[in-house]
N, C-alpha and C positions, 0 to 999 in steps of 0.2 A: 148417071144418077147419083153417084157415090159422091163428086166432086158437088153438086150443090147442097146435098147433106151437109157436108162437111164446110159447105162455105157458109149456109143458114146457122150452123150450131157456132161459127166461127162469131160470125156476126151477131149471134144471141148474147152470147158472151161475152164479147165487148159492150154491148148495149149496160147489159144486169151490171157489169163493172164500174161501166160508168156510175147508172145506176149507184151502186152499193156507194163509190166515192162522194158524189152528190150528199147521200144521208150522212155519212159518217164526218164530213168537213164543210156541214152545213154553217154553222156561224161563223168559221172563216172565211168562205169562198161568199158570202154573205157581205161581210164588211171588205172587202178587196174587190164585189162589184160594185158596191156602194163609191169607194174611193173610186171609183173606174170613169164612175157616171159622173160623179163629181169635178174631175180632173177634165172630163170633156165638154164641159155644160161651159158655155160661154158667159153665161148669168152669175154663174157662182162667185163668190165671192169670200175668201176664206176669214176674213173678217167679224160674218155675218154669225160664225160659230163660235164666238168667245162664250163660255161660259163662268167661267170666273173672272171677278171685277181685276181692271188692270191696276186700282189701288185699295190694297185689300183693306189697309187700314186709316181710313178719309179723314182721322179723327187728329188733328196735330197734336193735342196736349198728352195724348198717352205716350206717344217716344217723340222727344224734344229734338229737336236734330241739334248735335255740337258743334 
C-alpha cells in the first residue's frame, strides 16, 4: 500500500509542476505553439504576415536619390 501512496503523490507532483510551469511561461509556451502550428500548416504562407510596408517611404521628392 505504501508504494502506491508514494507513486499517487509522485504523480501529483509532477502533474501541479507541470501545472505551476504551464502558468508561470504562459506567453512564451503561447507564441512558440503558435510558431509550431504555423511551421506545420501547409497553407501558411510567411508572406501573408508583413506588417510594415516594404517601402516605407513611396513618396520620391522627399529623398532624391544621387
Amino acid at each position: 500500500m505504501a508504494a502506491i501512496t508514494s507513486a499517487v503523490i509522485a504523480i501529483a507532483g509532477v502533474i501541479l509542476g507541470w501545472i505551476a510551469i504551464e502558468i508561470a511561461c504562459k506567453p512564451c509556451l503561447e507564441k512558440g505553439r503558435e510558431a509550431i502550428d504555423r511551421s506545420l500548416n501547409p497553407d501558411y504562407d510567411p508572406d501573408d504576415d508583413l506588417q510594415a510596408p516594404l517601402n516605407p517611404n513611396p513618396d520620391p521628392q522627399s529623398h532624391p536619390v544621387l
